[in-house]
C-alpha positions as CSV (number, residue, x, y, z in Angstrom):
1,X,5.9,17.1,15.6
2,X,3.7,18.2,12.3
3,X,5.1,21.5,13.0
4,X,8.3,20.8,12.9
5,X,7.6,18.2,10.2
6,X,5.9,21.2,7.5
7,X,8.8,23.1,8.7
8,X,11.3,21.0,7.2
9,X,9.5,20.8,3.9
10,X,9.1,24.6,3.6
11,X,12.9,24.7,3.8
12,X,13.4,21.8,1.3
13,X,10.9,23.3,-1.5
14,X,11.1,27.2,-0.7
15,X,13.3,27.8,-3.2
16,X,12.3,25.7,-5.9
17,X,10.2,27.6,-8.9
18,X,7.2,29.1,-7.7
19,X,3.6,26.6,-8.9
20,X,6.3,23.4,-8.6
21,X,7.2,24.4,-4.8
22,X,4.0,24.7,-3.1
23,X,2.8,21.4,-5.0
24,X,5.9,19.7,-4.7
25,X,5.1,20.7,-0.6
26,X,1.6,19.0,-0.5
27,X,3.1,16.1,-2.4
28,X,5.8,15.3,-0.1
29,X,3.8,16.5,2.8
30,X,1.2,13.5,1.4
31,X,4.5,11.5,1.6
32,X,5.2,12.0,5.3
33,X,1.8,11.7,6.4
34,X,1.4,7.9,5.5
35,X,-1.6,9.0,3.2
36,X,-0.5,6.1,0.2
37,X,-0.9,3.5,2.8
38,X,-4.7,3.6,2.8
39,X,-4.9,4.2,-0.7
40,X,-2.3,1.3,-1.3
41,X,-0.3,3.2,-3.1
42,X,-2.9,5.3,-5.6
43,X,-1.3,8.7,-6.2
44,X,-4.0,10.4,-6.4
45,X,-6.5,9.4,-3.6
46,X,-4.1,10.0,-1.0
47,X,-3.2,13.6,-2.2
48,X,-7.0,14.0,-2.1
49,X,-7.0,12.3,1.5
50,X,-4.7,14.8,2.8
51,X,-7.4,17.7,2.3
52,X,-6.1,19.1,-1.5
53,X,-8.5,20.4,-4.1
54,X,-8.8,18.2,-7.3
55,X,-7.0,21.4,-9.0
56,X,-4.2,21.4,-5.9
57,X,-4.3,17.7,-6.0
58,X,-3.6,18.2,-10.3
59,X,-0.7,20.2,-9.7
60,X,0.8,18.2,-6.9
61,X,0.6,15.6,-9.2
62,X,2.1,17.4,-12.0
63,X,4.8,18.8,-10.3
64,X,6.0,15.1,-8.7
65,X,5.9,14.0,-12.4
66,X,7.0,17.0,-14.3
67,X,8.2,19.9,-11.9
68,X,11.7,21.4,-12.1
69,X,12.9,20.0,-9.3
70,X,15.5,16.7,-8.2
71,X,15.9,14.2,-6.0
72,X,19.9,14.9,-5.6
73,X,18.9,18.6,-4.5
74,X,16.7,17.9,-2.1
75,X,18.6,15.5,-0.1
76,X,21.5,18.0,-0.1
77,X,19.1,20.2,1.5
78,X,18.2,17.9,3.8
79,X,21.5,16.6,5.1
80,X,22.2,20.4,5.5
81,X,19.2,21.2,7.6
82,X,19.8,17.9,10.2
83,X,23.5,19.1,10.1
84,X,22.7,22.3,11.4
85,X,20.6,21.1,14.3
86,X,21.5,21.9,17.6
87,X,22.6,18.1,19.3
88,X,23.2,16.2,16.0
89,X,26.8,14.7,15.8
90,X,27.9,12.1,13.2
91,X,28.4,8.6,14.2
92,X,30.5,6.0,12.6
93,X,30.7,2.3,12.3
94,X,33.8,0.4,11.7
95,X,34.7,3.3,9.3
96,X,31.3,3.8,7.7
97,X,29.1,7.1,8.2
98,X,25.2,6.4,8.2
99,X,23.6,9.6,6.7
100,X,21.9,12.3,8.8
101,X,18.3,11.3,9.6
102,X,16.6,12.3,12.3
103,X,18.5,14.4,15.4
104,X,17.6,14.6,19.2
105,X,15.7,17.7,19.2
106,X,13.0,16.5,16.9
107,X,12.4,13.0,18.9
108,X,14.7,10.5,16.5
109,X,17.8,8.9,17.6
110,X,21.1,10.5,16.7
């Protein structure tokens, strides 16, 4: 599952601008990891927590608060990646379309 997990956030930052994409990467990857939870919440401890340099841990920092990079883009991105999962079919309730989280082949319930 971490494979699969990096995986997906190489494709979502690979083509941001190179020094915001690697450390927008060890930012999110902090994210994903559940490393704010023991740090309750501190920024900065859990990108240390995750392994990160105090320079790597600067620049992940940085580029969460100043990197060229948004929100809107990435989810794009990401809809587009579950989209073109093997198994993953939309569902809809009563007319409304939940959005694309996790599909079958990476353990979630379509």
């Amino acid at each position: 599952m971490t494979n699969v997990t990096i995986n997906v956030l190489i494709i979502l930052t690979q083509n941001l601008p190179v020094g915001t994409n690697l450390a927008l990467l060890h930012f999110l990857w902090m994210l994903v990891t559940g490393a704010l939870f023991p740090t309750r919440g501190a920024i900065i401890p859990a990108l240390k927590s995750i392994g990160l340099s105090d320079a790597a841990t600067r620049r992940a920092w940085v580029a969460f608060r100043k990197g060229a990079w948004q929100i809107p883009v990435i989810l794009v991105l990401w809809r587009e990646h579950i989209k073109a999962q093997p198994g993953w079919q939309e569902h809809r309730y009563e007319g409304i379309c939940r959005l694309p989280w996790m599909s079958p082949p990476f353990g979630g319930r379509p």
